[in-house]
N, C-alpha and C positions, 0 to 999 in steps of 0.2 A: 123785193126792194131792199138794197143794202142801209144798215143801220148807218145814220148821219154824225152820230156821238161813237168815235173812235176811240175816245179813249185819253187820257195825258198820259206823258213822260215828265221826268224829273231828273235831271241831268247836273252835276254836281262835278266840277271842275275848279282850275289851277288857272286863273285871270293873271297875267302880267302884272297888270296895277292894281288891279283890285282884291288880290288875295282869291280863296276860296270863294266860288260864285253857285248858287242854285238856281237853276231856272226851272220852271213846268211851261209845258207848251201842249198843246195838241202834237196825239201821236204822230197823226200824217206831217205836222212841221219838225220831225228829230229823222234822221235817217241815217246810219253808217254804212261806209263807203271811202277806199282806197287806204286806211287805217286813219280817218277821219270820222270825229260823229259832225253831222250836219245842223245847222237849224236855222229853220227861217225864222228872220228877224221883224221883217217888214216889206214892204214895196215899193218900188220907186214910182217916181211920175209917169215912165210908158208902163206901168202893171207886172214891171221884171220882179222877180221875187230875191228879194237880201241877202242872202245865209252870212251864216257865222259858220267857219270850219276848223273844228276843235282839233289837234292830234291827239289820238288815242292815250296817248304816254301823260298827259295832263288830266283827263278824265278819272276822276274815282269810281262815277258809278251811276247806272241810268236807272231808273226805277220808271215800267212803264204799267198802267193798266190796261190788261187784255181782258174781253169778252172769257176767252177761252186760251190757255196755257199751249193747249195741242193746234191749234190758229197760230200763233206768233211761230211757234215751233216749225209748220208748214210754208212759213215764207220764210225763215230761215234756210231751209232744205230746197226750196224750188230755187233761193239766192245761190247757193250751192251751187244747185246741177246748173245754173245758167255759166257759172263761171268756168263748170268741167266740160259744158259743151262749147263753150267760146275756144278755151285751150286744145280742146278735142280737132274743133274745127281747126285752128291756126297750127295743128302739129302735123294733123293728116290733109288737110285741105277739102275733107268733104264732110268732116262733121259728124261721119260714123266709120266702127272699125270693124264693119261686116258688110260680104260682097254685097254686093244692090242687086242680082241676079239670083241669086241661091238662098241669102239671108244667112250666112254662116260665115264662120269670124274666120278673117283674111290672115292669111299663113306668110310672114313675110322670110324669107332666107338668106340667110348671112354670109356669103361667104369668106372662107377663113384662107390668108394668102401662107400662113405657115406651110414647114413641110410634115409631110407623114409622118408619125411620130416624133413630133418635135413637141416639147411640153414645154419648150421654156416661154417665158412671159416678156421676156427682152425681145422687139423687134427693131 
């Protein structure tokens, strides 16, 4: 059973009207994302949830408490590969760059309209 106590953040930003602002929240209500930090604020009347979406450039500094260093560190890294396999997908169109038959990485070839011996770089 997953622990229920995740933990706070402490998120320390650059308010328009209010100067420097500090907030702590629970960890699962801070999240960054598109070079925004997140945070839910509250809920509406149908149960939508609020946020407040900070630009990174105003953010000083997040302080959060983890269970474990090497935890935080693994959903930083699976944020990662989701983002290298979206791009992977949208460059190649299948999401991997090794034949689906053989399992070995696709040889693509280029070819080159210059002539024989020609080195120059002007075309």
């Amino acid at each position: 059973m997953a622990d229920s106590n995740l933990g706070t953040a402490t998120i320390v930003y650059d308010h328009p009207e209010e100067g420097t602002v500090e907030k702590t929240v629970k960890n699962e209500h801070v999240a960054y994302f598109q070079d925004h930090w997140i945070l839910k604020r509250d809920e509406d009347e149908a149960g939508n949830d609020v946020v407040r979406r900070i630009p990174v450039e105003r953010v000083h500094y997040v302080d959060r408490s983890v269970e474990t260093f090497e935890d935080e560190i693994g959903s930083v890294r699976k944020q990662v590969e989701n983002v290298a396999n979206d791009i992977r997908s949208k460059l190649l169109g299948t999401g991997s760059e090794r034949d689906q038959r053989t399992g070995e990485p696709v040889e693509i070839t280029v070819e080159d309209d210059s002539e024989p011996g020609d080195d120059s770089t002007e075309r």
